[in-house]
MIBA-350874 format. One record per atom (N, C-alpha, C): residue number from 1; residue in one letter; x, y, z. Coordinates in steps of 0.2 Angstrom, whole numbers, plus 5000, padded with zeros to 4 digits. Layout:
<nodes>
{NUM,'A',{X,Y,Z}} ...
</nodes>
This chain:
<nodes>
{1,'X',{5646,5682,5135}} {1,'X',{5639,5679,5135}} {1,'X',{5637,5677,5142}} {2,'X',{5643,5677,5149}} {2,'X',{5639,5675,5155}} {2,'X',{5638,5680,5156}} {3,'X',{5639,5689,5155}} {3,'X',{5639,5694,5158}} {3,'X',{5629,5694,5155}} {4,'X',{5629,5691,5150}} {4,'X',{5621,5694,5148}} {4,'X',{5617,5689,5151}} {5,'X',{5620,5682,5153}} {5,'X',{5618,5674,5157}} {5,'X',{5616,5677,5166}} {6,'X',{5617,5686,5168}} {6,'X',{5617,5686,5175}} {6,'X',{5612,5688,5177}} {7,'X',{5610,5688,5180}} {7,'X',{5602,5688,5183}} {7,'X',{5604,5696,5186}} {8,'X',{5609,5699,5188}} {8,'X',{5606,5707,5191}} {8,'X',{5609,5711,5184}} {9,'X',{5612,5708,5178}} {9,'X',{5610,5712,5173}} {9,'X',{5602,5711,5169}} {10,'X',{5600,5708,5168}} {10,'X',{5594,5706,5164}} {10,'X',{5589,5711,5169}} {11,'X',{5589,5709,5178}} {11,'X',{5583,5713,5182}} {11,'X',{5586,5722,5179}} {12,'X',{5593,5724,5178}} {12,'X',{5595,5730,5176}} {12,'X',{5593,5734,5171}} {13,'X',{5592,5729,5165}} {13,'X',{5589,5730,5160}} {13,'X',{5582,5731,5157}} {14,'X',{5579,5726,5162}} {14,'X',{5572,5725,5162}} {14,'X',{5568,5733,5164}} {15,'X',{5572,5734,5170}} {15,'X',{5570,5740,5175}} {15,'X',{5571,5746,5170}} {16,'X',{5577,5748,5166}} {16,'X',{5579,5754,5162}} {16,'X',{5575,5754,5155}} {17,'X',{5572,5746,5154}} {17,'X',{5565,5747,5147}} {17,'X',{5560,5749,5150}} {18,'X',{5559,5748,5158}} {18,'X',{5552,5749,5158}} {18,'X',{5550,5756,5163}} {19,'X',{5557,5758,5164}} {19,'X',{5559,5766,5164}} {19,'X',{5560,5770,5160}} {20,'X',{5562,5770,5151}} {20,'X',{5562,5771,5147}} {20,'X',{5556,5773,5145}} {21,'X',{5549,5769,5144}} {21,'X',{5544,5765,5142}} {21,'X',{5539,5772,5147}} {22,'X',{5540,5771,5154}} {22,'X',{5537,5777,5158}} {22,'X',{5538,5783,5154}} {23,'X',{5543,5786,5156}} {23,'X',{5545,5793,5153}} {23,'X',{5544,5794,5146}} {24,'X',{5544,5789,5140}} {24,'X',{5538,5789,5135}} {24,'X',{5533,5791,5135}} {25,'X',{5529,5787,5139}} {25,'X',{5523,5786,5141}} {25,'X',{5521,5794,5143}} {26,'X',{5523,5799,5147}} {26,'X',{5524,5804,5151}} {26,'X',{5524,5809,5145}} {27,'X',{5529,5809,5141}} {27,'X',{5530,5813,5136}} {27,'X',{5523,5813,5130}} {28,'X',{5523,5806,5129}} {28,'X',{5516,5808,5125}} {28,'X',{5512,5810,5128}} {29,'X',{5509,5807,5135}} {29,'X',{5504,5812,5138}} {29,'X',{5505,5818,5138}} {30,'X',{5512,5822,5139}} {30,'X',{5511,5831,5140}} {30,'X',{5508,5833,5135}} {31,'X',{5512,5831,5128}} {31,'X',{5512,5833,5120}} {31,'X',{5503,5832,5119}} {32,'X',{5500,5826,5121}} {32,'X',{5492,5825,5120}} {32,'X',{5488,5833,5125}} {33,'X',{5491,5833,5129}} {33,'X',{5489,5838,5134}} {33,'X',{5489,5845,5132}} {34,'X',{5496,5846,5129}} {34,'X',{5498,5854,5127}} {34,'X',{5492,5853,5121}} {35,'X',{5492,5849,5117}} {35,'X',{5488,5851,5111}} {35,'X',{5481,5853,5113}} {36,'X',{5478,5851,5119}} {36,'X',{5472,5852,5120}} {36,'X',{5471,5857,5123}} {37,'X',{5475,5861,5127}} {37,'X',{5475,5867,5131}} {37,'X',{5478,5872,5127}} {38,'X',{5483,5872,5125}} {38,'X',{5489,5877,5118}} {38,'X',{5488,5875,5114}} {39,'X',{5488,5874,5109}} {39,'X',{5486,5871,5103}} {39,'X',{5490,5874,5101}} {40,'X',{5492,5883,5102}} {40,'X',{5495,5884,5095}} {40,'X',{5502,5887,5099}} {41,'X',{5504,5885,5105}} {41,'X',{5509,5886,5106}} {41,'X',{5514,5878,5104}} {42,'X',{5509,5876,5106}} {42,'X',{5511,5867,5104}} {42,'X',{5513,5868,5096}} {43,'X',{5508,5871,5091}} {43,'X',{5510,5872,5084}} {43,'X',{5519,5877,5083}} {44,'X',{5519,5882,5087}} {44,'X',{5525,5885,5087}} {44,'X',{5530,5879,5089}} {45,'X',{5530,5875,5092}} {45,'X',{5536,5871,5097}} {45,'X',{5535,5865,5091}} {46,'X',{5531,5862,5090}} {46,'X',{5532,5857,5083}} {46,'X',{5536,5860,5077}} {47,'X',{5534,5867,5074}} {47,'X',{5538,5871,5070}} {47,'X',{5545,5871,5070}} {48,'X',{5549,5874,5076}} {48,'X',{5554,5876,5079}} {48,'X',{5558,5867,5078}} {49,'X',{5554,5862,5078}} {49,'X',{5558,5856,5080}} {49,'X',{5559,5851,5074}} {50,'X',{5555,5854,5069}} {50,'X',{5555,5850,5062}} {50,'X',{5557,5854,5058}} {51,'X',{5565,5852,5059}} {51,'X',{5571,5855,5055}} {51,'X',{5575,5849,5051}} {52,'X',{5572,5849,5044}} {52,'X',{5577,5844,5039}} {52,'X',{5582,5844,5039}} {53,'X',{5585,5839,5041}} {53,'X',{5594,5839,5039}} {53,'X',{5594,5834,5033}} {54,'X',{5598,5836,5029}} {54,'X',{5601,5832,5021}} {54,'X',{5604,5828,5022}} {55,'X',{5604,5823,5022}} {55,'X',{5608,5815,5024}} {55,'X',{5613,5817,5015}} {56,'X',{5610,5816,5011}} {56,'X',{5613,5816,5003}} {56,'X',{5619,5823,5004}} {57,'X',{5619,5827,5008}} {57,'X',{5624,5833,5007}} {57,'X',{5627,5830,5013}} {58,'X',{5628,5828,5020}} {58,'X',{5632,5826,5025}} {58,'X',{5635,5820,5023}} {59,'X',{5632,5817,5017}} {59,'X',{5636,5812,5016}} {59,'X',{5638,5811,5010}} {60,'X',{5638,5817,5007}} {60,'X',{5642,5817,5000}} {60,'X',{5649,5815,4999}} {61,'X',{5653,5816,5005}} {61,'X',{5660,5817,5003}} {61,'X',{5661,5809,5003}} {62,'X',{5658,5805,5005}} {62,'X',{5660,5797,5007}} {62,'X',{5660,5796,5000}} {63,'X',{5655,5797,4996}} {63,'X',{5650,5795,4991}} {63,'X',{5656,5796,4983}} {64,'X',{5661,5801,4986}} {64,'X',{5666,5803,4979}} {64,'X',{5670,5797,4979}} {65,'X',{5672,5792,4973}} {65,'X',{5677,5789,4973}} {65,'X',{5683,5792,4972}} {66,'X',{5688,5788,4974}} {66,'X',{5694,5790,4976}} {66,'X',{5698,5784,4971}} {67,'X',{5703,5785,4966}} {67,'X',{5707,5780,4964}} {67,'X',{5714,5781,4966}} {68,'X',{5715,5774,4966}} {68,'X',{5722,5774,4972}} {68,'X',{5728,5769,4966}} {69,'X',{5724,5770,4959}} {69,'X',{5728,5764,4956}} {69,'X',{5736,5768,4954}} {70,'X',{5739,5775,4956}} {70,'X',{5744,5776,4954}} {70,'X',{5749,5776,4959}} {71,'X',{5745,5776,4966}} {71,'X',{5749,5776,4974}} {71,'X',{5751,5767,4973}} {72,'X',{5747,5763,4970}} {72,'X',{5749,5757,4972}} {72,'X',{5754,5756,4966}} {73,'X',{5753,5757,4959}} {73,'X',{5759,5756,4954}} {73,'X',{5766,5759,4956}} {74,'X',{5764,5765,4959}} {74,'X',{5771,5767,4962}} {74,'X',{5775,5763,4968}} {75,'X',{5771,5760,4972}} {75,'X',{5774,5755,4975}} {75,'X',{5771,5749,4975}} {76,'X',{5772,5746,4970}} {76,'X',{5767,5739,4968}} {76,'X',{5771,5734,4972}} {77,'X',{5779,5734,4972}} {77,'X',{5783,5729,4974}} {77,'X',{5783,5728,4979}} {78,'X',{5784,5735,4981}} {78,'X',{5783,5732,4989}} {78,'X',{5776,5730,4991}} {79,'X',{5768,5733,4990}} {79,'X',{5764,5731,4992}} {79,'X',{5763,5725,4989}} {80,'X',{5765,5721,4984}} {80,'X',{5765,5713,4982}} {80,'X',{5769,5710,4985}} {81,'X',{5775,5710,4988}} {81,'X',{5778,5707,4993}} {81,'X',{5775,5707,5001}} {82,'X',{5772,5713,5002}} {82,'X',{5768,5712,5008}} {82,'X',{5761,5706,5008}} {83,'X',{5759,5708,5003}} {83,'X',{5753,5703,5000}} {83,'X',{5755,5695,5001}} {84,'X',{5758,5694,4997}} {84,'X',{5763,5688,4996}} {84,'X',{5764,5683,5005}} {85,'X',{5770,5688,5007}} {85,'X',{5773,5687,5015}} {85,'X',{5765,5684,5021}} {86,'X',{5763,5693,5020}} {86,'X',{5756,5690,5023}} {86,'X',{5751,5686,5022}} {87,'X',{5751,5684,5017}} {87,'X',{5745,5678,5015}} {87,'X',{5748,5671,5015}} {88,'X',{5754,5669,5016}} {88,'X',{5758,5665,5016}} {88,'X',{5760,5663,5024}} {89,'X',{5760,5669,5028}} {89,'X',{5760,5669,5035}} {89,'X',{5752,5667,5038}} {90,'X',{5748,5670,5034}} {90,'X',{5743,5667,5037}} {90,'X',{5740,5660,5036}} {91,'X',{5743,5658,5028}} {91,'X',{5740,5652,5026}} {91,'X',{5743,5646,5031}} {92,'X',{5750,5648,5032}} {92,'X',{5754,5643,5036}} {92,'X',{5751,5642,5044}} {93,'X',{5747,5648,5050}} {93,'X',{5746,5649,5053}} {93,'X',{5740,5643,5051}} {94,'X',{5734,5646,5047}} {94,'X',{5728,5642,5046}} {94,'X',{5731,5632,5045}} {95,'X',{5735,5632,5042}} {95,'X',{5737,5626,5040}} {95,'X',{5739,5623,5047}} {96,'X',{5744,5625,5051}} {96,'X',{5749,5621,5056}} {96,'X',{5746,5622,5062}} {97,'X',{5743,5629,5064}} {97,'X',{5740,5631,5069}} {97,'X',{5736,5633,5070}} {98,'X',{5731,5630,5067}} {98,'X',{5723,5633,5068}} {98,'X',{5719,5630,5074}} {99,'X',{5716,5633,5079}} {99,'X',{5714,5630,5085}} {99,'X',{5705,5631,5084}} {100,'X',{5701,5625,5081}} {100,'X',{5695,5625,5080}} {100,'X',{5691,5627,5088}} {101,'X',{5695,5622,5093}} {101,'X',{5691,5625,5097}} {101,'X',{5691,5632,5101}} {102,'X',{5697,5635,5101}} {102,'X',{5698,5643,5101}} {102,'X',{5694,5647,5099}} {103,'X',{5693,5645,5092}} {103,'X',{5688,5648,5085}} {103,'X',{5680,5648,5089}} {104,'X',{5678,5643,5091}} {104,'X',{5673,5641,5093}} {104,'X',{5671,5645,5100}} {105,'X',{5677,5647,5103}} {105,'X',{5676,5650,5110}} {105,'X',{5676,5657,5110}} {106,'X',{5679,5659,5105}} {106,'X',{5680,5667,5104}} {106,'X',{5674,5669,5102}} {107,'X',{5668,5665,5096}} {107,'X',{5662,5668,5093}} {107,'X',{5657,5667,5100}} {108,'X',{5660,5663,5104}} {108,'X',{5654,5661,5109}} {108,'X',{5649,5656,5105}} {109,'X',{5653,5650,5102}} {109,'X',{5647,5645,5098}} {109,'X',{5648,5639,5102}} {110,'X',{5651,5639,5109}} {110,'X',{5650,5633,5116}} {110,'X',{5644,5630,5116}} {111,'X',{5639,5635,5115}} {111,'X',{5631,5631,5116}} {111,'X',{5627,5628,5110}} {112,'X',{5631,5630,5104}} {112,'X',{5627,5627,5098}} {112,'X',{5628,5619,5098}} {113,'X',{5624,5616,5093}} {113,'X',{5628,5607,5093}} {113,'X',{5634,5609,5091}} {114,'X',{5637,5605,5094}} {114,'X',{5646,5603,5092}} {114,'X',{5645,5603,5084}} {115,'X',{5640,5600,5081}} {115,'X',{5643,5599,5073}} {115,'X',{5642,5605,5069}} {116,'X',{5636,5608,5071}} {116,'X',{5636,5613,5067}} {116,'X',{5642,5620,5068}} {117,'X',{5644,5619,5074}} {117,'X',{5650,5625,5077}} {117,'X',{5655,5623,5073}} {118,'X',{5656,5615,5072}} {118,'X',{5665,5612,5069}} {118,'X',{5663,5615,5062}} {119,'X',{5657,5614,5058}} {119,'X',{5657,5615,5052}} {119,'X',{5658,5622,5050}} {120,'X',{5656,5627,5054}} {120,'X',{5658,5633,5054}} {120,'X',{5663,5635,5054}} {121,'X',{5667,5632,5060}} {121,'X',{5673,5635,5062}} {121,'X',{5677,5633,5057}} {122,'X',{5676,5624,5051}} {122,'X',{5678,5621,5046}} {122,'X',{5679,5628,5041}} {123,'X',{5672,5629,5040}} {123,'X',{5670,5633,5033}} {123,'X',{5673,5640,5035}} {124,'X',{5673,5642,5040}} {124,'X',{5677,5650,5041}} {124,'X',{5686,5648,5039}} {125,'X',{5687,5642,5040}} {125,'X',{5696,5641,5040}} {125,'X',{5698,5642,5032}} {126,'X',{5694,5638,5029}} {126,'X',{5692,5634,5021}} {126,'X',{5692,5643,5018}} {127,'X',{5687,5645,5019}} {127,'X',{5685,5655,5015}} {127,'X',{5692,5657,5018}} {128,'X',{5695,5658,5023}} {128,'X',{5700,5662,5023}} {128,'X',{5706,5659,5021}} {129,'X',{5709,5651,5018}} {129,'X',{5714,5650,5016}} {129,'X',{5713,5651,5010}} {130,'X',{5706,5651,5006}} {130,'X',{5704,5653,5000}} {130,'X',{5708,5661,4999}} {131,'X',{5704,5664,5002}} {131,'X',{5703,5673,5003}} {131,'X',{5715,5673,5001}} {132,'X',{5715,5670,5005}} {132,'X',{5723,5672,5005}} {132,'X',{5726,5671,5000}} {133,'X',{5726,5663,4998}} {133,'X',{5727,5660,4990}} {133,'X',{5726,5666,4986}} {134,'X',{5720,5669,4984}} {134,'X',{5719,5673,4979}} {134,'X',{5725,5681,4982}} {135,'X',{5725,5683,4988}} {135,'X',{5730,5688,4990}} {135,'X',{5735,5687,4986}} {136,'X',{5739,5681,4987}} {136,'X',{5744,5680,4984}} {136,'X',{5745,5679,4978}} {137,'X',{5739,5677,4972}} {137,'X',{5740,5678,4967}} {137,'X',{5740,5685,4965}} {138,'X',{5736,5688,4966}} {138,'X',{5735,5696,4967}} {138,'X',{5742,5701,4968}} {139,'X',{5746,5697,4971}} {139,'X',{5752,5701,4974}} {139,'X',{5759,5699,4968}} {140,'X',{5757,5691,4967}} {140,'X',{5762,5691,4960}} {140,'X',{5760,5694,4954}} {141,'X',{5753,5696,4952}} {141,'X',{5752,5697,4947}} {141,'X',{5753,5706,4948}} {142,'X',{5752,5709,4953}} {142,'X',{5753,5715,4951}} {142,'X',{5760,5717,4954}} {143,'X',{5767,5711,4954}} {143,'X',{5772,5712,4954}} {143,'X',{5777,5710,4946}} {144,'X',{5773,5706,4943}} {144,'X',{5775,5705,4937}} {144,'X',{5770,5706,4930}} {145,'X',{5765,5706,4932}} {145,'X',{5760,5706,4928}} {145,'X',{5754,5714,4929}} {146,'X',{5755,5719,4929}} {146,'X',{5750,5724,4932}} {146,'X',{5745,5724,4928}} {147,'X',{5749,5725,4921}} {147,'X',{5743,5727,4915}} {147,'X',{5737,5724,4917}} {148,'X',{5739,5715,4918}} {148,'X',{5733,5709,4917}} {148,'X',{5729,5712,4924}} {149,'X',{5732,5714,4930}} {149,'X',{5730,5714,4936}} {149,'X',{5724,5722,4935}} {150,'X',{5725,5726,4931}} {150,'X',{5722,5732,4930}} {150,'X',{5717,5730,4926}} {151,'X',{5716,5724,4918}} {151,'X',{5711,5724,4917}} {151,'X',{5707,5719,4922}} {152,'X',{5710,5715,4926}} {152,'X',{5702,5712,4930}} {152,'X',{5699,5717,4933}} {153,'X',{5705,5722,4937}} {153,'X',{5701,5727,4941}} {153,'X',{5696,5731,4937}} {154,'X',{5699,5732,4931}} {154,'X',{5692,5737,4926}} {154,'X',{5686,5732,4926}} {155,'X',{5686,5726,4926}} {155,'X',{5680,5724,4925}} {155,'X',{5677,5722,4933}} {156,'X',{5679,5723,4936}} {156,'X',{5678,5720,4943}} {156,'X',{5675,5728,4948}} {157,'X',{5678,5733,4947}} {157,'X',{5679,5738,4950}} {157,'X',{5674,5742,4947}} {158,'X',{5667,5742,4949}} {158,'X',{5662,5747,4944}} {158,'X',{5659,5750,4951}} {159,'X',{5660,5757,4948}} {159,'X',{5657,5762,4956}} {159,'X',{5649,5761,4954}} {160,'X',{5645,5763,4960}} {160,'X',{5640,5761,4961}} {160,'X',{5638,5766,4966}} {161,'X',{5634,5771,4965}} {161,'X',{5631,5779,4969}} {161,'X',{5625,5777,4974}} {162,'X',{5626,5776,4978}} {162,'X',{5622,5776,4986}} {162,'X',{5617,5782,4984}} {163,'X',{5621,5787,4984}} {163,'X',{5615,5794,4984}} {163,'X',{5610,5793,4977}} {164,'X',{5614,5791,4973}} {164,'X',{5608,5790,4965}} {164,'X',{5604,5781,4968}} {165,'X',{5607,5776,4970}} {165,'X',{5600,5771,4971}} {165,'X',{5597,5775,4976}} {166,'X',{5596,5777,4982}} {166,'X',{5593,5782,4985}} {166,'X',{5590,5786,4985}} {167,'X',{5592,5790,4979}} {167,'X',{5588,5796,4978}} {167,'X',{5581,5797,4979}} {168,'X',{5577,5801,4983}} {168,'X',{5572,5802,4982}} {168,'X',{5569,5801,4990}} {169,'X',{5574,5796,4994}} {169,'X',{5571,5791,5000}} {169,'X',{5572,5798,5006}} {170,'X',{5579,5803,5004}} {170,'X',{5580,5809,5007}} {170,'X',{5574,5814,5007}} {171,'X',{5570,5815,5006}} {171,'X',{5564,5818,5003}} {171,'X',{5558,5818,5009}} {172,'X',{5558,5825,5013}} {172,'X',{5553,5825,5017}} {172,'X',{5548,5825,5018}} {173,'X',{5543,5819,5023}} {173,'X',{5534,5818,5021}} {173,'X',{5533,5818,5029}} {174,'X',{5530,5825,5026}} {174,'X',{5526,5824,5034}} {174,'X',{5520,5826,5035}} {175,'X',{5517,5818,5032}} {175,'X',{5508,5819,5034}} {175,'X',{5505,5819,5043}} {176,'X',{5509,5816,5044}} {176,'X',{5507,5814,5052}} {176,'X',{5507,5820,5056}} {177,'X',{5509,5825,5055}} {177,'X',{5511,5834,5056}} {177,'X',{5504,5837,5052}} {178,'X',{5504,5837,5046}} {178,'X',{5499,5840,5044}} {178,'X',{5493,5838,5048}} {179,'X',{5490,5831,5048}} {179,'X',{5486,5828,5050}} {179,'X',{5483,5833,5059}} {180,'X',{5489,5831,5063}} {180,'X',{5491,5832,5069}} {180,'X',{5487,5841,5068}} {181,'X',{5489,5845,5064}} {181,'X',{5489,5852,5064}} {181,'X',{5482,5853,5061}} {182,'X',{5478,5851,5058}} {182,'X',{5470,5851,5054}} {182,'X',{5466,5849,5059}} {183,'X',{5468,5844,5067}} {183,'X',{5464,5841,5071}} {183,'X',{5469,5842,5074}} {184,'X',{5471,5846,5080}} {184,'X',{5474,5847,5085}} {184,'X',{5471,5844,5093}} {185,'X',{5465,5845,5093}} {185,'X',{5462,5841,5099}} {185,'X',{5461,5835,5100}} {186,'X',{5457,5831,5093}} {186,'X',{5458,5826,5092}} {186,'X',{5464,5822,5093}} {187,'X',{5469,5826,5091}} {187,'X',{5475,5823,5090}} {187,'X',{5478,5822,5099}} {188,'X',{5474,5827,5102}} {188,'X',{5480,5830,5108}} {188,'X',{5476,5824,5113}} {189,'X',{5467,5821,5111}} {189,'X',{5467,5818,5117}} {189,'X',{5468,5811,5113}} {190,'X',{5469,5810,5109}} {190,'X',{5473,5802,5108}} {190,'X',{5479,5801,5111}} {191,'X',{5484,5807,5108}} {191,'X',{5489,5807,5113}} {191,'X',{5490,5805,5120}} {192,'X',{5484,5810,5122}} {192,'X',{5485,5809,5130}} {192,'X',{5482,5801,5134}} {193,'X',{5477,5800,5129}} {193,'X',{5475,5795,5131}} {193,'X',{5481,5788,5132}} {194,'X',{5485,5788,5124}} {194,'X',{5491,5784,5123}} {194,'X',{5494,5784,5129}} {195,'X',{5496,5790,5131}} {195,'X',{5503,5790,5137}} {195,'X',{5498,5787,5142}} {196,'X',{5491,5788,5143}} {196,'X',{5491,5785,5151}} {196,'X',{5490,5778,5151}} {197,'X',{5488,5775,5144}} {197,'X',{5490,5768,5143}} {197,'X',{5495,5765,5142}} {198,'X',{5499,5769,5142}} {198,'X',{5508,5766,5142}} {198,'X',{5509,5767,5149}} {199,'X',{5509,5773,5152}} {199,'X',{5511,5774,5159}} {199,'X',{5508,5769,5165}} {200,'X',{5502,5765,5163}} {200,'X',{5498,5760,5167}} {200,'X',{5500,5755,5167}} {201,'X',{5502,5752,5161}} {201,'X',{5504,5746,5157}} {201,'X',{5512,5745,5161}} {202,'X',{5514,5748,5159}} {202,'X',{5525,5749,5161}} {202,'X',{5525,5752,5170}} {203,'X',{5518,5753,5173}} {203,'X',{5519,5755,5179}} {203,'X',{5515,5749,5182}} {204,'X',{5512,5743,5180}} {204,'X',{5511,5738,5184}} {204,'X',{5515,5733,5183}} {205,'X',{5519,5733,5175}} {205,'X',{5523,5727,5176}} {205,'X',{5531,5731,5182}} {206,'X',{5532,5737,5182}} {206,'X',{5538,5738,5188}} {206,'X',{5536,5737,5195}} {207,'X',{5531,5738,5195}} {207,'X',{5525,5736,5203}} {207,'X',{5525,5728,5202}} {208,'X',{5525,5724,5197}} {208,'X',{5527,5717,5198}} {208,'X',{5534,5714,5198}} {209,'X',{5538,5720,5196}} {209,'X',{5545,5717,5195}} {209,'X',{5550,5719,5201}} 
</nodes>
């Protein structure tokens, strides 16, 4: 938090937005400019660049579930004694050693009001000696009990398809391309005109800055 509190990162920062902001600016002027001189070589170079890649096919393989309930039956004991050991190491940590104000310095929450950070830090201790408690049951139950342990997972454990709620969002639309290609001139001194108002704009405020 002081490195972002320094006056020669922020001037750094400022400078590379509104250097970014130029070359913008420059770029849509050229593209406003090609269109009104080339037109159709400018048509060729949009062609060449609007290339659909499939999100739905590059990210299929995440998308397969995977069940792991026979790698864990096979070694259930031991991963319930690890469950067990660890949640039990943690909860004692939480219990005997928990330093709110470490807590409070780690997230960078020194400048919030004191009450609101303790209550935080309170409710972050509170959710994770919960979280481990349930660990722990988790760990005896699928060391003595799995069947019971296998039916919550059946009711708790329902896959749920990213690419099926999605579907259709993958689906390329490109009116602003069509439109661009019907009124090529049109389009090219709006463009142009865009960049000089950007490169005006973002070259007084670095002339101020």
């Amino acid at each position: 938090m002081e490195i972002l509190d320094s006056h020669t990162i922020r001037l750094w920062t400022a400078q590379f937005v509104i250097v970014l902001f130029l070359v913008g600016g420059l770029f849509v002027f050229a593209v406003g400019a090609g269109l009104i001189v080339w037109d159709a070589g400018m048509q060729r170079i949009f062609a060449a660049l609007n290339r659909w890649v499939s999100t739905r096919r590059a990210l299929r393989p995440l998308d397969v579930p995977h069940d792991t309930t026979r790698i864990m039956h096979r070694y259930r004991r031991w991963l319930a004694a690890f469950f067990v050991v660890g949640a039990c190491y943690s909860m004692y940590g939480l219990g005997i050693s928990y330093n709110e104000r470490g807590f409070i310095s780690i997230l960078g929450m020194q400048a919030w009001p004191s009450y609101f950070a303790a209550w935080l830090a309170e409710s972050a201790r509170w959710i994770l000696l919960l979280g481990n408690a349930i660990a722990i049951a988790a760990g005896i139950m699928l060391a003595f009990s799995p069947d019971k342990l296998a039916a919550l997972e059946s009711k708790g454990g329902k896959w749920f398809s990213d690419r099926q709620i999605a579907k259709g969002a993958d689906t390329m639309n490109d009116p602003l391309d069509k439109l661009v290609s019907a009124h090529p001139r049109a389009a090219g001194w709006f463009f142009a005109l865009a960049g000089v108002v950007m490169m005006g704009d973002f070259g007084v405020m670095w002339y101020r800055l």
